[in-house]
C-alpha positions in Angstrom: -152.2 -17.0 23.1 -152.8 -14.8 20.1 -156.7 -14.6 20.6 -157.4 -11.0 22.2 -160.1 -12.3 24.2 -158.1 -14.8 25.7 -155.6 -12.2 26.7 -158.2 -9.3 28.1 -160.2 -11.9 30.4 -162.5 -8.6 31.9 -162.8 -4.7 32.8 -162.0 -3.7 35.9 -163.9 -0.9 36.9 -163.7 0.0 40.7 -164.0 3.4 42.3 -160.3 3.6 42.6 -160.2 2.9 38.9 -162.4 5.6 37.3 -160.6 8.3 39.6 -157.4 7.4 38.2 -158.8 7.9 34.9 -158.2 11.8 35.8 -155.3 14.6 36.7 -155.0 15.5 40.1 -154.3 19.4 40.1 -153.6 20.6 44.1 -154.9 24.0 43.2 -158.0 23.1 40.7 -159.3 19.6 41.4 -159.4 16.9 39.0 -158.3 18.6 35.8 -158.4 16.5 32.4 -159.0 12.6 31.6 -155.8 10.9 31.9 -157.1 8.3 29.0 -156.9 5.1 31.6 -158.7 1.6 31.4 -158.2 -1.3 33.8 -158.3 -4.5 32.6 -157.8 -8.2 34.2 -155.6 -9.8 32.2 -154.4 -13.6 31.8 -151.6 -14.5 34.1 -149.0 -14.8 31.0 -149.6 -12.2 28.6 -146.8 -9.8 28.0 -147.4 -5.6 27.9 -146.8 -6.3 24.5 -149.9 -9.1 24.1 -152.1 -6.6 25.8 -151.1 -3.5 23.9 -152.1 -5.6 20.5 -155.2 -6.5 22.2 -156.6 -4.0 23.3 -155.6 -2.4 19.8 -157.3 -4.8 18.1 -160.1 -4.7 19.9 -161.1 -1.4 20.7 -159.9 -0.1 17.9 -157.0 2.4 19.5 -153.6 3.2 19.9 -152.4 2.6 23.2 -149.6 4.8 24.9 -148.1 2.4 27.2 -149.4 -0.4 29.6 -148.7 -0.9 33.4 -148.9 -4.3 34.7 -149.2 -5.6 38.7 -150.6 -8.6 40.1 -152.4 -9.3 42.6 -154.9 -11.5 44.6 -157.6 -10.8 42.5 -155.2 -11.5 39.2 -153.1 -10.0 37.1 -154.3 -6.5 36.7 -153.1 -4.2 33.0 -153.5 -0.4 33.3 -153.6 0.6 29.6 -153.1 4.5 28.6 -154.7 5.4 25.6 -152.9 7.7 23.0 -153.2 10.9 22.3 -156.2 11.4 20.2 -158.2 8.7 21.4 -160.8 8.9 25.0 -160.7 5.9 27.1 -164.6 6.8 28.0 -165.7 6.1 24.4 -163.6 2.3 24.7 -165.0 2.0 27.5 -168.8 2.6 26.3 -167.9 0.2 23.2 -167.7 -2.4 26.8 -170.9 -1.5 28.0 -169.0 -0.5 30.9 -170.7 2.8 31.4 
């Protein structure tokens, strides 16, 4: 499974998921973009398989990935790297 887009099966773009694109502040709000994009992933890949994917693919360095899985599949919460804006990825998707 070396194929990125067998790895990154789909965005996963729910309310919950574009508010945790930002930095809760108590005192201010939401405060800066925290750089994160959801993905559903396939059931097998590694963090290490969906770091290189989504490297490959949207051209960025990713920061570190978060995995959990659930009913609706194995979700992949990838942090973008310094430098790099998780809305622009996301508007190479068509997401937005």
């Amino acid at each position: 499974m070396t194929d990125p887009f067998d790895i990154i099966l789909m965005p996963w773009i729910t309310e919950k998921t574009l508010e945790a694109r930002r930095v809760s502040d108590p005192d201010i709000g939401f405060l800066q973009n925290n750089n994160r994009i959801e993905f559903i992933v396939h059931r097998d890949a590694t963090k290490a398989q969906i770091k290189m994917a989504v490297e490959e693919l949207f051209e960025v360095k990713v920061a570190k990935v978060n995995t959990r899985i659930t009913i609706t599949g194995k979700h992949a919460s990838v942090r973008l790297a310094e430098g790099y804006d998780a809305e622009e990825a996301a508007l190479k998707l068509g997401a937005f």
